[in-house]
C-alpha positions in Angstrom: 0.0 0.0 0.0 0.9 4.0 -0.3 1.2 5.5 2.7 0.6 9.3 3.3 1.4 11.9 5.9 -1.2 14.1 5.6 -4.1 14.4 3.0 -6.5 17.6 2.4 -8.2 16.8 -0.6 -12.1 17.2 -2.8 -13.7 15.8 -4.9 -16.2 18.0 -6.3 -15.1 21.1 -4.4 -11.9 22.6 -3.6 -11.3 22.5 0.0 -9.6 25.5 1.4 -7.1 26.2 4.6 -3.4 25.5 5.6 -1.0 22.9 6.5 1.5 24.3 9.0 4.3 23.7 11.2 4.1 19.5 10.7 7.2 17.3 10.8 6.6 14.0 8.8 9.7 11.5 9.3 9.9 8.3 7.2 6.5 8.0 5.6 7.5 5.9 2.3 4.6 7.3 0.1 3.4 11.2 0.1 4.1 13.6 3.1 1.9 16.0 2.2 -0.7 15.6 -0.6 -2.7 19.5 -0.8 -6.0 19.5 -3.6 -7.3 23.0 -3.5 -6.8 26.3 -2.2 -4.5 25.0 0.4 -1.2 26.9 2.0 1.5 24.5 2.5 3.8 25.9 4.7 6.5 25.9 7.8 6.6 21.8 7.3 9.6 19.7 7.5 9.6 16.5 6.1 11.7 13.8 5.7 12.3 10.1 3.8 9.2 10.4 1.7 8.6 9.1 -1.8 7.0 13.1 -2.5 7.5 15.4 0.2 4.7 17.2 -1.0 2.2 16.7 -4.0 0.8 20.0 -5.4 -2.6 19.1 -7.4 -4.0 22.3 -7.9 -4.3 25.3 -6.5 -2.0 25.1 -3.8 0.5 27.6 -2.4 3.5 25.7 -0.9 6.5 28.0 1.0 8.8 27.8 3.5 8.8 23.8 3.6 12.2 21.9 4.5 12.5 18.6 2.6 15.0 15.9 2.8 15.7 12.3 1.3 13.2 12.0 -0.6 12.5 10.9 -4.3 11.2 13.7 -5.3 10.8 17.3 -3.3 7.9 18.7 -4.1 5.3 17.7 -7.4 3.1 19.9 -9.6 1.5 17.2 -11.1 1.3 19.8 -14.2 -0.8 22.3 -12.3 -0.6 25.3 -13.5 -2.5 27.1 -10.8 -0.2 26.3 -7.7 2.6 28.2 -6.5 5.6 26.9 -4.9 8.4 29.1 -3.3 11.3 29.5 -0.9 10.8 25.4 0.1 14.6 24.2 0.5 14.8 20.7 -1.0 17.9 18.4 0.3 19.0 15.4 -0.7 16.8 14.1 -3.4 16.6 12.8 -7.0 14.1 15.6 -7.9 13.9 18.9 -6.5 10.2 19.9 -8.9 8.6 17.4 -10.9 5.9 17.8 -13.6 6.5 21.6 -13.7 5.0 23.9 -16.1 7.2 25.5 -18.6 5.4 28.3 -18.2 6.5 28.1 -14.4 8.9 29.4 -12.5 10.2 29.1 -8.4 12.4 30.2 -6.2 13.9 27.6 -4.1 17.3 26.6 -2.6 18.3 22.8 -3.5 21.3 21.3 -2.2 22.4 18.0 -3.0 19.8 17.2 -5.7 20.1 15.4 -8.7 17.6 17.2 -11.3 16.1 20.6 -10.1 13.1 20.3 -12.1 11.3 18.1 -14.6 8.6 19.2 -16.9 6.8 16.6 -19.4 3.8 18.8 -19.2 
C-alpha cells in the first residue's frame, strides 16, 4: 500500500485552509498531498517518496525537505505556487512543472532541479 502523511483533498469542491508547522519522518509514500486552495507551509519533512504533491491550487513556502524521491510535485498544475521550500537530498527537486512556471527555491544535493513533461 501507499502510505501518506497528511491528506487535504475534494472531490467536487476545492477544500480550502493551511497545513502548517508538521514534521513527517519516514513516511514511504506522500508527506503531504494538498488538492485546493490550500497553503502549505513551515513543514519539515523527511524520507518520503513526494514530500509534498501540489494538485491544484495550492500555495506551498517555506517547507524543509529531505531524502526524498522527489521534493515537491506539480502534477502539471498550472495554478499552484511553490516558493522558498529548500529541497535536500533528493533525485528531484520539482517534478511535472509547467514550462510556463517558474520558483524560487534553494536545493542542495539534488540530482535534477526540475522536470517538466507537461
Amino acid at each position: 500500500p501507499i502510505w501518506y502523511g497528511i491528506i487535504v483533498e475534494g472531490a467536487s469542491q476545492l477544500p480550502s485552509g493551511s497545513v502548517s508547522g508538521n514534521t513527517l519522518a519516514d513516511n514511504p509514500g506522500k508527506g503531504i498531498v494538498a488538492d485546493g486552495a490550500i497553503t502549505v507551509s513551515s513543514n519539515k519533512i523527511w524520507g518520503s517518496s513526494i514530500g509534498i504533491d501540489a494538485v491544484g491550487f495550492a500555495t506551498i513556502q517555506s517547507n524543509t525537505i529531505f531524502d526524498s524521491q522527489i521534493g515537491i510535485n506539480f502534477e502539471c498544475s498550472t495554478t499552484s505556487t511553490v516558493n522558498a521550500n529548500t529541497i535536500n537530498d533528493a533525485v528531484t527537486g520539482l517534478a511535472g512543472v509547467p514550462d510556463s512556471l517558474g520558483s524560487a527555491n534553494t536545493y542542495f544535493n539534488v540530482g535534477a532541479i526540475r522536470t517538466s513533461g507537461c
